[in-house]
N, C-alpha and C positions, 0 to 999 in steps of 0.2 A: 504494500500500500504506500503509495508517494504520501511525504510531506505535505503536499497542499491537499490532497484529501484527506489526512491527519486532522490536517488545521482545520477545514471547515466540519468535522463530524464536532470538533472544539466549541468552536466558535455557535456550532449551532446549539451546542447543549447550554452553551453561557445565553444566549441571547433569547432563548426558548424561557430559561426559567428566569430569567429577567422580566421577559412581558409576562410570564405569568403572573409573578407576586407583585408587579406596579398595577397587573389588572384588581389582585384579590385585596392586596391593600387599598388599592386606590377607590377601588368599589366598596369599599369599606366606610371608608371616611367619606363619600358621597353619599350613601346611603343614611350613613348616623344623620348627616345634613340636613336631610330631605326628612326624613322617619318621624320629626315633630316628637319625638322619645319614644318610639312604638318600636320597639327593640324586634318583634316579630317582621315587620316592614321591613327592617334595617339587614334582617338577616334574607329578607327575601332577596332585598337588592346586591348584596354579597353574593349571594347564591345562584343565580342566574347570566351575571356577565362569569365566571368563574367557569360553569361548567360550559358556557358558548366559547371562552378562549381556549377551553384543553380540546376543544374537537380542533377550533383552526389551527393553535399551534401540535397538535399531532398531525395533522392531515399534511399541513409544509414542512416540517422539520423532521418527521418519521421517515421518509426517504435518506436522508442524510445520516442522520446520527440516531435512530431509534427514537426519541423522543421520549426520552425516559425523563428529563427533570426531576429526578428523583431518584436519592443514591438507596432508597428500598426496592426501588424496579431493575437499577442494576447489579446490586447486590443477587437478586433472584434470577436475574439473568444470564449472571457471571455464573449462578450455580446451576445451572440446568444446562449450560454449556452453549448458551446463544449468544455473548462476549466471553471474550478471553481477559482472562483473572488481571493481565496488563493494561488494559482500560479501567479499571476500575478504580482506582486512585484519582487518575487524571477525570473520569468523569466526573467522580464527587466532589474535586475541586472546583470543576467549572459547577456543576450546581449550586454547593453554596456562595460562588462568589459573585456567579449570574442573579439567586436568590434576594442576596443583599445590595445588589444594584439595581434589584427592582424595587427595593422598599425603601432604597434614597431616590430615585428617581418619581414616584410616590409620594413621598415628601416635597420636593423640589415643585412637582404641579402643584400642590395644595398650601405652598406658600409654609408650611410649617419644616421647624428645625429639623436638618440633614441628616443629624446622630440624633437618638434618644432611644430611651430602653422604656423598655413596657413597665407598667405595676400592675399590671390585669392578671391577678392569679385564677390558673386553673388546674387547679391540685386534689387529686381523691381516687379512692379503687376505681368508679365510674368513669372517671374520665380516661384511668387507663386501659382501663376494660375497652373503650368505646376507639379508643384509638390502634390498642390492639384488632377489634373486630371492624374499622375502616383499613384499616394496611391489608390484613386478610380479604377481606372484599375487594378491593381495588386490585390484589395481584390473581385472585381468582377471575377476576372480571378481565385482566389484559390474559391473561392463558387459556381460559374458555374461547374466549374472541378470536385470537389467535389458531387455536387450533379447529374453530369452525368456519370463520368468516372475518379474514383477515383485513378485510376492507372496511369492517365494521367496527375498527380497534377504536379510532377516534371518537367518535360517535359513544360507541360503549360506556367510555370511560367519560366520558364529559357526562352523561346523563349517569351513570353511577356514584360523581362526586357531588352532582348536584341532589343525590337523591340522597347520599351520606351525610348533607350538612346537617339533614335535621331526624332523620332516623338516629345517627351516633350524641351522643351528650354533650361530647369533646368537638362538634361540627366539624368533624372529621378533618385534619390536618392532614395524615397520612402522609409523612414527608418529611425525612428526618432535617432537609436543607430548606424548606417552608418553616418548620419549626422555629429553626436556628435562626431565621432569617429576623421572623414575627416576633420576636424579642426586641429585635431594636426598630420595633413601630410602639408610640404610647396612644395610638388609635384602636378604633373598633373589631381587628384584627391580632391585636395583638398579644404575647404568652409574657408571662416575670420569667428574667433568665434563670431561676429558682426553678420552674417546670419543667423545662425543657429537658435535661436529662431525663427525665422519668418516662416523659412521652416520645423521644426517641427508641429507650428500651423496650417502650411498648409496640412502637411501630417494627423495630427487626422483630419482635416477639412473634407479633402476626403474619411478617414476610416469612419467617422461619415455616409456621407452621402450611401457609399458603403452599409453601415450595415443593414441601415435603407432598402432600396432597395434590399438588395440579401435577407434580413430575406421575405420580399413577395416573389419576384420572386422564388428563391430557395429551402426554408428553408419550407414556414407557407402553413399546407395544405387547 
């Protein structure tokens, strides 16, 4: 594989998970705006550009680099043997770092400071529970997809996170470089960096078991 296709499998996994969280933050703090305090409103408008952006950023950037934004999709993927364990580092850097320029970028439109950390705690068995059982759903859903109607992947997954924000407790992050990210927004999206560990280990928790489960179902003939 040449250098320059190197670089743009890169480039596309950085720029993928950049418009995503300037869309999930930025719809965030748009919504809180608008919502008049009707926090169900607020989550509605989160919830809707979020899972419209994961279809069009899968649908342009799934050609290129898989379209994982998400070092839990390639974690799963490295292990079932659809990337090589060598990508795997370099992706999860470009995702959190794609991540975090979306949630300054995010900022930047909405006029509010460039750095800042969340104090929005969300901490309890429930919440791990719930992000454990959105990780597990979101890798069952790209593996089923996958292994029946590949064409349906984007699509899938946009209307599966849109339908986890409000089935899961946790409005389903599922993402260990989302997580990481939503730390330094002090908006309507946002986790205390106090969380995040916990809900990272709950998101491999549910990659783990997903894996183990779609490799039979799916995958092992």
């Amino acid at each position: 594989m040449s250098n320059a296709t190197t670089n743009r499998i890169y480039v596309a996994e950085t720029l993928g998970t950049a418009i995503l969280l300037a869309n999930v933050v930025g719809s965030g703090i748009m919504a809180e705006k608008l919502s008049g305090g009707n926090v169900a409103i607020a989550l509605l408008g989160n919830t809707i550009p979020t899972g419209a952006i994961l279809v069009v950023l899968i649908t342009i950037f799934g050609p290129t680099s898989g379209a994982h934004f998400n070092p839990a999709v390639s974690l799963a993927m490295c292990s079932v043997g659809r990337m090589p364990w060598s990508r795997f580092a370099p992706y999860v850097g470009c995702q959190i770092f794609g991540a975090m320029l979306g949630v300054w970028i995010a900022h930047a439109m909405f006029d509010l400071p460039i750095f800042e950390v969340s104090d929005k705690l969300r901490w309890g068995r429930g919440q791990w529970a719930a992000e454990a059982v959105a990780s597990f759903g979101l890798l069952v859903t790209i593996f089923g997809s996958l292994r029946h109607n590949a064409a349906a992947v984007p699509m899938s997954v946009g209307l599966y996170i849109s339908a986890a924000y409000w089935f899961t407790a946790s409005t389903s992050f599922a993402n260990p470089a989302v997580t990481i990210a939503r730390g330094l927004t002090d908006s309507f999206s946002g986790i205390s960096p106090s969380c995040v560990l916990p809900f990272i280990g709950a998101q491999i928790a549910g990659t783990l078991l997903a894996v183990i489960l779609c490799r039979w179902l799916f995958i092992e003939e």
